[in-house]
C-alpha positions, 0 to 999 in steps of 0.5 A: 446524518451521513457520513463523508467518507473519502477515497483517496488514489496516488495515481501511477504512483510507481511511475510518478515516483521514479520521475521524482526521482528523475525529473528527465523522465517527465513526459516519457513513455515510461514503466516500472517491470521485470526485465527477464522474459517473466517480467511484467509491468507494475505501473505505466505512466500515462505517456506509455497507456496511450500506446495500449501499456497496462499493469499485469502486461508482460515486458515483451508485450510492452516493448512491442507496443511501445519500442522506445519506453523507458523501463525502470525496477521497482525501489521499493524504499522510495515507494514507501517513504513517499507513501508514508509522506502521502499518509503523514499528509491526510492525517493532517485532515483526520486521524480516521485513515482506513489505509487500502494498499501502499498508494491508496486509504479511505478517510472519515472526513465527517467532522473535517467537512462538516461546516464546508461550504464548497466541497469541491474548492476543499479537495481541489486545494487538498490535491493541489497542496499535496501535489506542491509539497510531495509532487504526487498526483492524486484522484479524490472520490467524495460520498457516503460510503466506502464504495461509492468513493472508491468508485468516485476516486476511479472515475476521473484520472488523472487528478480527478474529483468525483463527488456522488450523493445518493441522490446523484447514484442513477446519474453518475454511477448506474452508467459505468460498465459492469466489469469496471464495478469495486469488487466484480472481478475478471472472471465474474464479469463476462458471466454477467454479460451472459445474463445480459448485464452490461453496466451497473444499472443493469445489474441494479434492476435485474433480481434474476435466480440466475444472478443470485445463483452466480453472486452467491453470499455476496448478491445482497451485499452489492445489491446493498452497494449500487444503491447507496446502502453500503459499508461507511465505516473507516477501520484504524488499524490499532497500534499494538504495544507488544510488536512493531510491524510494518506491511505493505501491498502490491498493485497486483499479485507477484512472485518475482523473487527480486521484487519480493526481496527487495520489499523485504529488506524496505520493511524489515528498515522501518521494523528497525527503526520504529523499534528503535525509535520505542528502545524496544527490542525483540526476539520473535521475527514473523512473516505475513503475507496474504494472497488476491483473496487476502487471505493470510498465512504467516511464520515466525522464528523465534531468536535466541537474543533480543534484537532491534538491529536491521540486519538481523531482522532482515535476515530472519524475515528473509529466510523464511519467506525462503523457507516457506513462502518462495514462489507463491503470488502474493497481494501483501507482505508484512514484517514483524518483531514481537516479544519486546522488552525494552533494552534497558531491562534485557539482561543478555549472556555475554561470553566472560572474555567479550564483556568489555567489548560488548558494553563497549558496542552497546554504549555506542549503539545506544549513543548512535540511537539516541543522536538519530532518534533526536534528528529524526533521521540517520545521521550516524551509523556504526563504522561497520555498517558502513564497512558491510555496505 
């Protein structure tokens, strides 16, 4: 039996976040970039595409394009609460979610759809109920493996549902052009066109030496893709109890300073609060990050006290990316706490003449902790905090 398999794609989900943020900004050319001479754009809404605007474009070039649009800097901690909300939703569906990158996941709809009569009303009501409780827009592609969905999902935005049976592959999927295949990237496409392959269906019916010589290990493998053969399994990525983690993926690859420093501080939040949440403390803060090929490098420091405070790890994780990282483009940053223990274990030398004031601050913490973990929100934080922000 075939699996149903689902791609799921915020679409200009930085752009549609700042406009649910500010509502004034509905219907307006508006992008998400720098505004130094290096900027560029991260997301254009489609208001500022229909002047030529797209991602990876530099500023300047979008002012020149567009003299009136709108141009905001990323807030990356709204980006990640409202993804988190868009993740929180399709697990009301399945808890097999394969998450790709901050505004897009495949998920295993197998048993979900099994007895559906109606695909098409299933998603059209998944989109719209995602749209009314979170007012994100989304496209949706439905088939049986992971590429011919994410393929699906591309095919109509905004708010599009694309759904292709191998049966309907030749129909719908043969006639799209080559350079706009998952997986062929910009430079491999105009080699293609130099063989004579303009569309997918001409990549399909050629078994050229000449192609196989270009594509390398990964001739078969697409070869297996256009013709319905592909990878169908979703990939869960599994809870680890010795660490809490939090990454997240750019949209495109990135060596602002700002941009990177900003998603520094929004994950290492969420490290804080999980290990809170878990009365988990640590001692070992690491840094990941991986390149456009995904490959991954990573640096850790470990601290000389056990520690779940925000500050702390934010400090930490932001020296290293200073240290070892700093102007290399980068795909996906995450930020880790390890060698947990839980806080009532942790036995922690304190100085003879701070004792009292340390039991005093750690009875605090603990009660402040336990008050917002019951609501479920920051409800309180310590005077001093508030003193330093």
């Amino acid at each position: 039996m075939a699996k149903i398999i689902m791609h799921i794609d915020l679409n200009a989900f930085f752009a549609t976040a700042e406009t649910i943020k500010d509502p004034s900004l509905i219907g307006k050319p508006l992008i998400i970039a720098g505004t130094t001479r290096r900027g560029i754009v991260s997301t254009a809404s489609y208001e500022a595409r229909k002047y030529g605007i797209k991602s990876a474009m530099p500023t300047y070039m979008a002012r020149r394009l567009c003299p009136e649009v709108i141009i905001r800097s990323s807030d990356f901690e709204l980006y990640h609460r409202l993804s988190q909300d868009f993740f929180s939703y399709i697990k009301r569906y399945t808890n097999i979610i394969e998450i790709a990158s901050i505004d897009e996941c495949y998920a295993d709809m197998t048993e979900c759809m099994k007895n559906c009569s109606s695909p098409e009303q299933f998603l059209k009501e998944l989109q719209d109920n995602l749209y009314k409780e979170t007012k994100l827009l989304c496209s949706i592609g439905l088939a049986p493996t992971k590429f011919l969905a994410k393929m699906a999902s591309d095919i109509k935005k905004p708010m599009g549902i694309t759904i292709i049976r191998r049966k309907d592959i030749k129909k719908i999927l043969w006639p799209i052009k080559i350079e706009d295949m998952y997986g062929i990237g910009k430079k491999t496409a105009p080699k293609l066109k130099e063989l004579g392959i303009h569309t997918i269906r001409d990549f399909a019916l050629n078994e050229s030496k000449e192609l196989k010589k270009l594509l390398g290990v990964n001739y078969q493998q697409f070869k297996d893709w256009v013709y319905g053969k592909g990878c169908d399994e979703v990939i869960v990525e599994q809870w680890d109890p010795k660490s809490v983690g939090h990454s997240s993926t750019f949209l495109f690859d990135t060596a602002d300073y700002e941009e990177i420093k900003q998603m520094i501080y929004v994950l290492s939040q969420g490290v804080s609060k999980d290990a809170t949440k878990q009365n988990k403390i640590g001692k070992k803060i690491t840094l990941i990050i991986k390149n456009s090929e995904f490959k991954s490098f990573s640096k850790g420091k470990t601290i000389d006290y056990a520690t779940n405070k925000f500050e702390d790890i934010y400090k930490c994780a932001l020296e290293l990316y200073n240290e070892y990282f700093e102007g290399k483009l980068i795909r996906l940053i995450g930020v880790t706490l390890s060698n947990l223990t839980n806080r009532e274990d942790y036995q922690e030398q304190t100085n003879f003449f701070n004792l009292s004031k340390h039991q005093e601050e750690c009875k605090t913490r603990i009660i402040i902790n336990q008050i917002n973990n019951k609501m479920n929100k920051e409800m309180l934080i310590p005077a001093s905090k508030l003193k330093k922000e």
